[in-house]
LUMLUM-469131 format. One record per residue (C-alpha): x, y, z; residue in three letters. Coordinates in pm, whole numbers, padded with zeros to 5 digits, always signed. Example, Ala and Ser with C-alpha at 12.3 -4.5 7.8 and 13.67 -1.06 7.14 Angstrom:
2
+01230-00450+00780Ala;+01367-00106+00714Ser;
//
This chain:
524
+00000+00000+00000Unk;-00042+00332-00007Unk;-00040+00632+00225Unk;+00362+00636+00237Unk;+00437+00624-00141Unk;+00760+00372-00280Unk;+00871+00374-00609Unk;+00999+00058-00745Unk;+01394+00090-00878Unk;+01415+00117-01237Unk;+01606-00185-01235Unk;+01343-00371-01117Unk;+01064-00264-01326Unk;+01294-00345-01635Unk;+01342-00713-01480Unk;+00960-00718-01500Unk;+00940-00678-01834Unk;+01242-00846-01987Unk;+01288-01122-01751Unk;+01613-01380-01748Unk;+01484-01582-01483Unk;+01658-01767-01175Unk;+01475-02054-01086Unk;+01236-01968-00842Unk;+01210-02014-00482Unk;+01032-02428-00383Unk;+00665-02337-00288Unk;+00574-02290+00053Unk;+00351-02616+00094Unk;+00122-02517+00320Unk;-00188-02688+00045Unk;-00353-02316+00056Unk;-00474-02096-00282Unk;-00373-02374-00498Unk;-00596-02115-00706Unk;-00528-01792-00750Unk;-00705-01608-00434Unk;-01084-01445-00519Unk;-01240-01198-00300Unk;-01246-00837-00212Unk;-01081-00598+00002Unk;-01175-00231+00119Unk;-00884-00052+00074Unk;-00949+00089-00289Unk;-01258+00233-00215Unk;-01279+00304+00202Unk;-00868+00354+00282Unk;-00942+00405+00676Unk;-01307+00417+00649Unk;-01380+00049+00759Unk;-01607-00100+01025Unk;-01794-00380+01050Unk;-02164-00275+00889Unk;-01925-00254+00566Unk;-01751-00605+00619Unk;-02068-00750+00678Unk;-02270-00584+00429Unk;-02027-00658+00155Unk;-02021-01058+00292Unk;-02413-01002+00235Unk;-02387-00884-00160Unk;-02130-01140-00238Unk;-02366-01410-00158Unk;-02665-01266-00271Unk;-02527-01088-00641Unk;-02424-01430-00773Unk;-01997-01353-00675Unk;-02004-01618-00437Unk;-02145-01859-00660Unk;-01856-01731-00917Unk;-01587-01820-00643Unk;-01501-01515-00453Unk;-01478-01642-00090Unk;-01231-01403+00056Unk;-01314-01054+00232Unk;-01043-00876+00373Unk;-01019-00659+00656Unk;-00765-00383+00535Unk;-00570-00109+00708Unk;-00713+00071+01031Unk;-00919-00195+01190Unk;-00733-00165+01525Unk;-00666+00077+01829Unk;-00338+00266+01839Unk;-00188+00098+02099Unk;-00117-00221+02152Unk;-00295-00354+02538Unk;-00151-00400+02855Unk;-00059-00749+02766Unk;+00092-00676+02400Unk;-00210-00792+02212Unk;-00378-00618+01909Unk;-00719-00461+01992Unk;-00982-00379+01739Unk;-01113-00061+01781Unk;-01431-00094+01961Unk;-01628+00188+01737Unk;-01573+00047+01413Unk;-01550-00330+01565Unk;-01767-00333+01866Unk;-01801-00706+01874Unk;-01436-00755+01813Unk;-01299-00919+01482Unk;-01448-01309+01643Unk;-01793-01129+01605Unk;-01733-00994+01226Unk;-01598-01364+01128Unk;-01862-01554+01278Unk;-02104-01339+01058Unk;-01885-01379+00746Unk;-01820-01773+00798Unk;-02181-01813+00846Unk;-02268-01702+00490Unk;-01998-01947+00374Unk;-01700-01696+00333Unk;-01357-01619+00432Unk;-01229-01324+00623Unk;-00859-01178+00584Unk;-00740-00921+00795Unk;-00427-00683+00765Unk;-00049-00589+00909Unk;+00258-00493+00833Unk;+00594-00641+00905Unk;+00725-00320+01054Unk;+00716-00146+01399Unk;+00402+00033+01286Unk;+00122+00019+00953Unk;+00137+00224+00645Unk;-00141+00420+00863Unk;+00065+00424+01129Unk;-00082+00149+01353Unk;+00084-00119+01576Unk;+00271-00317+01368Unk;+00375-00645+01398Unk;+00778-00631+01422Unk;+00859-00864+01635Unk;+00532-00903+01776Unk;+00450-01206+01504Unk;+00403-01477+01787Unk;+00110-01298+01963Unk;-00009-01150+01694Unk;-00062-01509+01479Unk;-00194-01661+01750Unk;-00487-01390+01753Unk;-00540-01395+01395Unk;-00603-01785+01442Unk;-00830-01734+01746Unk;-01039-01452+01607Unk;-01125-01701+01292Unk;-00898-01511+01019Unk;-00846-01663+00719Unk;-00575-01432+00513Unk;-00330-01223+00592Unk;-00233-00877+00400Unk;+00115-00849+00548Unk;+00250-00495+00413Unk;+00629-00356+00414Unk;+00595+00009+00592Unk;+00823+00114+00854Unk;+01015-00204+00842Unk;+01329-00032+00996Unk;+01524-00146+00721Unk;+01513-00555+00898Unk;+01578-00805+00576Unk;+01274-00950+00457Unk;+01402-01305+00527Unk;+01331-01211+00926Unk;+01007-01053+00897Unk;+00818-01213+00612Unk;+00981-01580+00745Unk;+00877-01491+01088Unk;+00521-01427+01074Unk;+00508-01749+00757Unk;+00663-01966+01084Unk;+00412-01794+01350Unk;+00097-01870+01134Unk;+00209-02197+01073Unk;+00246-02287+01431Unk;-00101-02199+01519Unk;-00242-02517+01344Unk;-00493-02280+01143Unk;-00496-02250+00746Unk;-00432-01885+00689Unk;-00339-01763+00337Unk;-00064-01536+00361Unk;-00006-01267+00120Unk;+00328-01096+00095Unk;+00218-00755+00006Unk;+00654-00617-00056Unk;+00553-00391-00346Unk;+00809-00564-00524Unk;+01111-00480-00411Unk;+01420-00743-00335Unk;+01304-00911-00622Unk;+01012-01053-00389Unk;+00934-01293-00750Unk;+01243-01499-00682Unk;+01203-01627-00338Unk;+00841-01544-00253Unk;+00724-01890-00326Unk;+00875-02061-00036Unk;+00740-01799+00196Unk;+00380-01669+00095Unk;+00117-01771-00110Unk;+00122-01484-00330Unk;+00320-01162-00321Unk;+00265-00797-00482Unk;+00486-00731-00766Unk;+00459-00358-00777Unk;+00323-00094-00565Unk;-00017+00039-00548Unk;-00286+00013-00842Unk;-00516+00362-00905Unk;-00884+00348-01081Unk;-00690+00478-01398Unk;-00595+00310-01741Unk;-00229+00435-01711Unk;-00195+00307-01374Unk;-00327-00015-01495Unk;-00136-00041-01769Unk;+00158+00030-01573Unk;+00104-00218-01314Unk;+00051-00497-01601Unk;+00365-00401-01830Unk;+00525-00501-01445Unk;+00363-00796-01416Unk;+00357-00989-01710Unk;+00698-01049-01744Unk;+00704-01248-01426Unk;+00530-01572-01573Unk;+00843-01836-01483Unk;+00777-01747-01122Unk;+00418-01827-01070Unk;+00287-02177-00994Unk;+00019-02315-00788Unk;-00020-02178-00414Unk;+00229-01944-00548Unk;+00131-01651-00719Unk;+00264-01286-00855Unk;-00011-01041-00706Unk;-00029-00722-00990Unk;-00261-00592-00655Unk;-00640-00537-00671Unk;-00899-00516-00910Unk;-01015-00146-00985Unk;-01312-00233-01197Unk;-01622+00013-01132Unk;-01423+00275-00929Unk;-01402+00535-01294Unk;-01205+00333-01562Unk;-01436+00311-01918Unk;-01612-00024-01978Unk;-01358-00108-02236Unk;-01066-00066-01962Unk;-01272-00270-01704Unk;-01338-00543-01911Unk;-00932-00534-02017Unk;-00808-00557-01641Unk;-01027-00819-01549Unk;-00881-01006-01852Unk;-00543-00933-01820Unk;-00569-01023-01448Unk;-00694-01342-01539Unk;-00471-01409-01815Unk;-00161-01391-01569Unk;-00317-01608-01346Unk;-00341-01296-01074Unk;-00509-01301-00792Unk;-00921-01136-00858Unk;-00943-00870-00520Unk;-01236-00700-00565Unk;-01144-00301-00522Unk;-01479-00185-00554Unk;-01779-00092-00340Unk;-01955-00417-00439Unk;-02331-00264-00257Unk;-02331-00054-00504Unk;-02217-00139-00818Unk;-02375-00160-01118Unk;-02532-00438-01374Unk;-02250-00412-01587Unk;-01946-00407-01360Unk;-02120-00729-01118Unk;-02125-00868-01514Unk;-01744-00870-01566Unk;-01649-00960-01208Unk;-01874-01283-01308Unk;-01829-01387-01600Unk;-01733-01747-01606Unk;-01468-01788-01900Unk;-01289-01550-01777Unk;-01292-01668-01412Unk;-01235-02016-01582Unk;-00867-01888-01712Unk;-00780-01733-01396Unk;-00868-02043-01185Unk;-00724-02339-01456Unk;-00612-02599-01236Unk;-00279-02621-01418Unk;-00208-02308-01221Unk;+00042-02165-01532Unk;+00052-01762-01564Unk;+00027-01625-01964Unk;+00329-01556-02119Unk;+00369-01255-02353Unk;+00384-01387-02733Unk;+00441-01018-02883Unk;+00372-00669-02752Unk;+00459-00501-03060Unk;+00349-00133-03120Unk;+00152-00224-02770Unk;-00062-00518-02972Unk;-00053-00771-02710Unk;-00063-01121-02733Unk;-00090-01363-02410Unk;-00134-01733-02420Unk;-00212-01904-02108Unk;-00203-02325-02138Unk;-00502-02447-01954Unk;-00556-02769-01804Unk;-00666-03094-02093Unk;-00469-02896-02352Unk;-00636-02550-02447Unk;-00505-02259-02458Unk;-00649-01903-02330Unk;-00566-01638-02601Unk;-00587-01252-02512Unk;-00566-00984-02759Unk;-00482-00620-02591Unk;-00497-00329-02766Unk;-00262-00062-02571Unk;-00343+00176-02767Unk;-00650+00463-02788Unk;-00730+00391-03141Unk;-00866+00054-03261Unk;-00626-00170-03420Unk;-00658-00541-03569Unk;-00443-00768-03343Unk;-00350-01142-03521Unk;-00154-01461-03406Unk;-00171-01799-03476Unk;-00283-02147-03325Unk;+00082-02230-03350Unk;+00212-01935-03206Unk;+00012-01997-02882Unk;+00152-02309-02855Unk;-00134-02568-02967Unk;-00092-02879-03057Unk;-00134-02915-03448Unk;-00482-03007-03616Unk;-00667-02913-03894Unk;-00907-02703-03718Unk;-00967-02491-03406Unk;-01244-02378-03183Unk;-01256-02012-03066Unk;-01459-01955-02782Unk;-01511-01616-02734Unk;-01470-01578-02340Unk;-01714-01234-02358Unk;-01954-01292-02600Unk;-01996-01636-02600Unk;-02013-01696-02992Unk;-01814-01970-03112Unk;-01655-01988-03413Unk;-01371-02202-03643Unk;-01057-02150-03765Unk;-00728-02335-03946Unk;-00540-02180-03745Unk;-00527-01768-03784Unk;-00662-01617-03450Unk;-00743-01192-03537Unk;-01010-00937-03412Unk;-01031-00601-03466Unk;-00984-00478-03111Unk;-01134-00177-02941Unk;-00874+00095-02782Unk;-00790+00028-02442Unk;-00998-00316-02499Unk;-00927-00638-02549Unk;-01053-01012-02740Unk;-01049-01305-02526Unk;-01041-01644-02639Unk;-01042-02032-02504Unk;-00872-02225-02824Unk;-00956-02565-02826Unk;-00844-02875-03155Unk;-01162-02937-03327Unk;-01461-02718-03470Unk;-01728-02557-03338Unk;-02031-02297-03417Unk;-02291-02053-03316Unk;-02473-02078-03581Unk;-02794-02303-03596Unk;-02863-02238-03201Unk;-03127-02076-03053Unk;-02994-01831-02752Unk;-03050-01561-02537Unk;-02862-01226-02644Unk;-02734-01052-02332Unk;-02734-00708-02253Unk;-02438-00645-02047Unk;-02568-00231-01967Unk;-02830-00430-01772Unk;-02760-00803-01773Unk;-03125-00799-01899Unk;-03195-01009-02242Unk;-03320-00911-02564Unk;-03702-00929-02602Unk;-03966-00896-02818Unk;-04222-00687-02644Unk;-04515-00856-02489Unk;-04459-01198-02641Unk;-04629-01060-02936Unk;-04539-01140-03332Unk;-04722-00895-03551Unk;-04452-00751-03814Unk;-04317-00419-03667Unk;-04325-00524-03264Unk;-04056-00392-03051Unk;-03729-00519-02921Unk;-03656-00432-02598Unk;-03441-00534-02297Unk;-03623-00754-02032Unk;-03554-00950-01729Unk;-03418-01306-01867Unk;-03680-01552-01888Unk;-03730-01873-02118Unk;-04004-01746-02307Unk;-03974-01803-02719Unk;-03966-01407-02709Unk;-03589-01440-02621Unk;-03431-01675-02802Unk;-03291-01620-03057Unk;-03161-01831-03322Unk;-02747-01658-03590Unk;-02793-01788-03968Unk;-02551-01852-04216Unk;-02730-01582-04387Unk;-02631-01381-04120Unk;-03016-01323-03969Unk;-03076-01340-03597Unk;-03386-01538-03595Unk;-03708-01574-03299Unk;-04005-01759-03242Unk;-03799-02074-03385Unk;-03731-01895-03677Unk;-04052-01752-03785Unk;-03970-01345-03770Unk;-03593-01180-03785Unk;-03429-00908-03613Unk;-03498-00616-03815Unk;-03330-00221-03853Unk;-03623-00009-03953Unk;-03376+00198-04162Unk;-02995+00256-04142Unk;-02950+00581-03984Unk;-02854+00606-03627Unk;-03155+00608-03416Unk;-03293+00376-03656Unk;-03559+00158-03439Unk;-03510-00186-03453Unk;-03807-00425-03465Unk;-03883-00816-03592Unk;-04015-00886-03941Unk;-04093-01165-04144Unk;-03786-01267-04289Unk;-03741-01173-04627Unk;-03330-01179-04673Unk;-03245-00798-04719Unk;-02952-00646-04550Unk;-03190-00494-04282Unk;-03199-00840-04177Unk;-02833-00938-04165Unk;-02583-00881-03837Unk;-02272-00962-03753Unk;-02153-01048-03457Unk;-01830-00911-03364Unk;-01542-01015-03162Unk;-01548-00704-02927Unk;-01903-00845-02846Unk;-02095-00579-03098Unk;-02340-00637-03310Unk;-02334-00487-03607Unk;-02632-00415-03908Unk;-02442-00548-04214Unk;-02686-00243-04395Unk;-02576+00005-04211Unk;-02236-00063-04018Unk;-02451+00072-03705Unk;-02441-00142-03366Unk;-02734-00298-03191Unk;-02793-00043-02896Unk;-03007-00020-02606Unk;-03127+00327-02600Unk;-03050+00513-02240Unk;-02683+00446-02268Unk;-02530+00307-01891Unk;-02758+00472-01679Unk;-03111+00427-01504Unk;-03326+00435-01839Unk;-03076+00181-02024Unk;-03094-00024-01728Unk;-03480-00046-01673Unk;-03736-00350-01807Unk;-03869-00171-02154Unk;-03532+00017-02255Unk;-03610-00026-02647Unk;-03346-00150-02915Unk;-03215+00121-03208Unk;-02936+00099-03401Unk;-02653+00342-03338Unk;-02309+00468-03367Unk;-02064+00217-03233Unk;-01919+00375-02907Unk;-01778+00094-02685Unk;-02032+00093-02457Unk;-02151-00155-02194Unk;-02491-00091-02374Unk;-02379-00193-02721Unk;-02236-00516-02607Unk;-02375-00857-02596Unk;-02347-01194-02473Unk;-02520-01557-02619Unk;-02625-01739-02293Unk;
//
C-alpha cells in the first residue's frame, strides 16, 4: 500500500518486463490458494473508512449478487481496523467503534454465509497508517489472527526499519504456521528485493509492484510489471499485480481489459470496488465465467507474452486438458486489428480450431489464424480448443451487459413491426434467438428476424418476417458488438449506462458504435 508512497527501482521494473529468470524459490507447501485467491478488500474504495456494517454488508452482496457462486470467498479486513496501541498485555485490539463485537464477532457473521475473512499488518514497527505493527510481535499476533477465525493475511512492508525480509516475512510465515490454522498469507513487498524470486517458499502470493489507481495508465503500468514475471508463478504461489479497480471510474472497455489481463496472468481477482453498489455491468465482468475459468485453470500456469509489438498484445495461457487461453490487448486509444496464430500460442497441431469467445460467447472455427479487430484500451479473449465448433444453428439468449437484462420482443407478441426491448431473462420463445448462415438473428424458432427499420442512427429496430435484405443481416463481432451489415450501425439499447438503459422496456435502435456496456452482448 499506499499512504507512504515507494517507487519501485528502475532496475526492477525493467526485470519485469524483460525477464532472465533464476529458478524460483520451492513453494511454501502449506496446500492453501492452490488457485489464485478471489475476494475483495476495502482498501481501494474506504482507505481508513472500515467497520464492520461494511464487512458484513459486503459478505451479504457477495452471496446474494451471484460472486459467491462465481468463487469469490475471501473478504479482507484492510488497514485501520485496530486501536493505536497495543494492550496492557501486548495484544492487538480492534477498535471498539468500528468493531464493537471484536474481529471473532465480524468472522462468525462472514463464515456463516460461507466466506472467508482476511485481515491486515505490516511487518514493521508500525502500519502504512501508522498502527501497531507487527515487528517482532508475530508470535502474539498469529496466535490472535487464528483465534479470532482469520483466514488471510495482508502483510505490508511500511516502517520495516530497514530488517531483511528473510526475518520478517519468514517470521510471521513460521508464527501462522504454528497456530495449526490455514491462513493464506499474502506478501504484500511492493516488489522490491526481487520478492518474484524467493516469494514462493514464503507466501502464497506476493505484490509485484506498488499500489494500483482506478486509472488506465496506472493499470497499464502495473501490467507491463507484471507480465513479465510468468516463470515465477505456480500453484499456491502466485505474482499479485494488486487489486482489481473495476467500477471505481475506468471506461467499460478498460474494465473489461483488467479483469482479462488479471486473469490471463493467473493474478489473484481482489475486488477493489464498493460491491453494494455497483452496477449491472461491472457485477457482469467480475462474473463472468470464461474468464474466471482462465484465472482459476487448475494447471495453475501464468500467460506468457507472445508479442507486444506497437503495444498489440498477445498472451497465451495453457489451460488444463490442452487449451489454450488467447488474449488480444490493444494498448493503444485507437482501434487496431491484433492477429496470431494457433501455432504461435503453442497448440498442438490439427486441422481445425475452436474459438470460444470468453465475452460474447459466440463460437466460431478457424485453421489456425486467430485476429479481431480490437477496441482501444480493450481487449478479445479467447479459449482455443483442436476441433470445430459454431454458433450458428442455435437458438440463444442475447445478453445485454448495460443491464444483464436479455433481448425481447415486447409482450410476447409477433405482428410484423413489434418492438425489441431489454427484459428480465426468462425462457419465453420471445428471447431466443436463433445466428444464420445468412447472417439473420432469428425468434419464435425462426418464424420473424431481427430487423433495422432503416440505417441511420436512431434507426428503431423491430422483428419482421424474414425476407433476406440487408436490414436483416448482423454480424456479430469479436469485441461483443453487433453490427447491421446495412448500415455498419451497432445494436444499442437506448439510455446508454444509466437508469433508463438499465430499466425493463429500454427499447433497441441501431446506433453509432461507441464501446459501450450498452452496445455489447453476450449468447447465454
Amino acid at each position: 500500500m499506499r499512504s507512504v508512497r515507494h517507487v519501485l527501482a528502475a532496475a526492477s521494473l525493467v526485470a519485469a518486463t524483460v525477464l532472465i529468470p533464476a529458478a524460483p524459490a520451492a513453494a511454501l507447501g502449506n496446500g492453501l490458494a492452490l488457485t489464485p485467491p478471489m475476494g475483495w478488500n476495502d482498501w481501494n474504495t474506504f482507505g481508513c473508512n472500515v467497520n464492520a456494517q461494511l464487512v458484513e454488508q459486503t459478505a451479504d452482496t457477495i452471496a446474494a449478487a451471484g460472486l459467491q457462486a462465481a468463487g469469490y470467498q475471501y473478504v479482507n479486513i484492510d488497514d485501520c481496523w485496530m486501536s493505536s496501541s497495543r494492550s496492557s498485555s501486548g495484544h492487538l485490539v480492534p477498535d471498539p467503534a468500528k468493531f464493537p463485537g471484536g474481529i471473532t464477532a465480524v468472522a462468525n457473521y462472514v463464515h456463516g454465509k460461507g466466506l472467508k475473512l482476511g485481515i491486515y499488518e505490516s511487518a514493521g514497527t508500525a502500519t502504512c497508517a501508522g498502527y501497531p505493527g507487527s515487528l517482532n510481535h508475530e508470535t502474539t499476533d498469529a496466535a490472535d489472527f487464528a483465534a479470532w477465525g482469520v483466514d488471510y493475511l495482508k502483510y505490508d512492508n511500511c516502517n520495516n526499519q530497514g530488517v531483511d525480509w528473510k526475518v520478517r516475512y519468514n517470521a510471521m510465515r513460521d508464527a501462522l504456521a504454528a497456530t495449526g490454522r490455514p491462513i493464506v498469507y499474502s506478501l504484500c513487498e511492493w516488489g522490491q528485493d526481487s520478492v518474484w524470486t524467493w516469494g514462493a517458499g514464503t507466501g502464497n502470493l506476493w505484490r509485484t509492484t506498488d499500489d494500483i489507481q482506478a486509472n488506465y495508465n496506472s493499470m497499464l503500468s502495473i501490467y507491463h510489471q507484471n507480465v513479465g514475471l510468468y516463470p515465477y508463478a505456480s500453484k499456491g504461489a502466485w505474482n499479485d499485480p494488486d487489486m482489481l479497480e473495476i467500477g471505481n471510474g475506468m471506461s467499460y472497455q478498460e474494465d473489461r481489459s483488467e479483469f482479462t489481463l488479471w486473469s490471463a496472468m493467473a493474478a489473484p481477482l481482489l475486488i477493489g470496488a464498493d460491491l453494494r453498489n455497483a452496477t449491472p455491468q461491472t457485477l457482469g465482468i467480475y462474473r463472468n465465467a470464461g474468464v474466471i475459468g482462465v484465472d482459476q485453470d487448475s494447471a495453475g500456469v501464468q500467460g506468457r507474452p507472445v508479442t507486444t509489438t506497437g503495444g498489440l498484445d498477445v498472451l497465451a495461457k495453457p489451460l488444463a486438458g490442452g487449451d489454450v487461453a488467447v488474449t488480444l490487448f490493444n494498448e493503444n486509444a485507437g482501434r487496431a486489428t491484433i492477429s496470431t496464430s494457433a501455432s504461435a500460442v503453442g497448440m498442438a497441431a490439427s486441422s481445425q480450431y475452436k474459438l470460444t469467445n470468453l465475452w460474447s460467447n459466440v463460437v466460431t472455427t478457424t485453421t489456425g489464424s486467430i485476429s479481431a479487430s480490437v477496441p482501444g484500451h480493450g481487449v478479445v479473449a479467447y479459449r482455443v480448443s483442436p476441433g470445430s465448433g459454431t454458433s450458428i444453428g442455435v437458438a440463444r439468449q442475447l445478453v445485454s451487459s448495460v443491464a444483464n437484462r436479455c433481448l425481447d420482443v415486447y409482450n410476447n407478441e409477433t405482428a410484423n413491426g413489434t418492438a425489441v426491448e431489454n427484459w428480465d431473462c426468462n425462457t419465453g420463445a420471445n428471447q431466443k434467438w436463433t445466428p444464420t448462415a445468412a447472417g439473420e438473428l432469428r425468434a419464435y424458432n425462426g418464424t420473424v428476424c431481427l430487423d433495422a427499420n432503416g440505417s441511420a442512427s436512431g434507426s428503431k429496430v423491430t422483428i419482421w418476417t424474414c425476407n433476406g435484405g440487408t436490414n436483416q443481416q448482423w454480424r456479430l463481432n469479436p469485441d461483443g458488438t453487433i453490427t447491421g451489415v446495412q448500415s455498419g450501425l451497432c445494436l444499442d439499447i437506448i439510455g446508454g449506462n444509466n437508469d433508463a438503459g438499465r430499466a425493463n422496456g429500454a427499447l433497441a435502435e441501431l446506433f453509432t458504435c461507441n464501446g459501450g456496456s450498452n452496445q455489447d452482448w453476450q449468447l447465454r
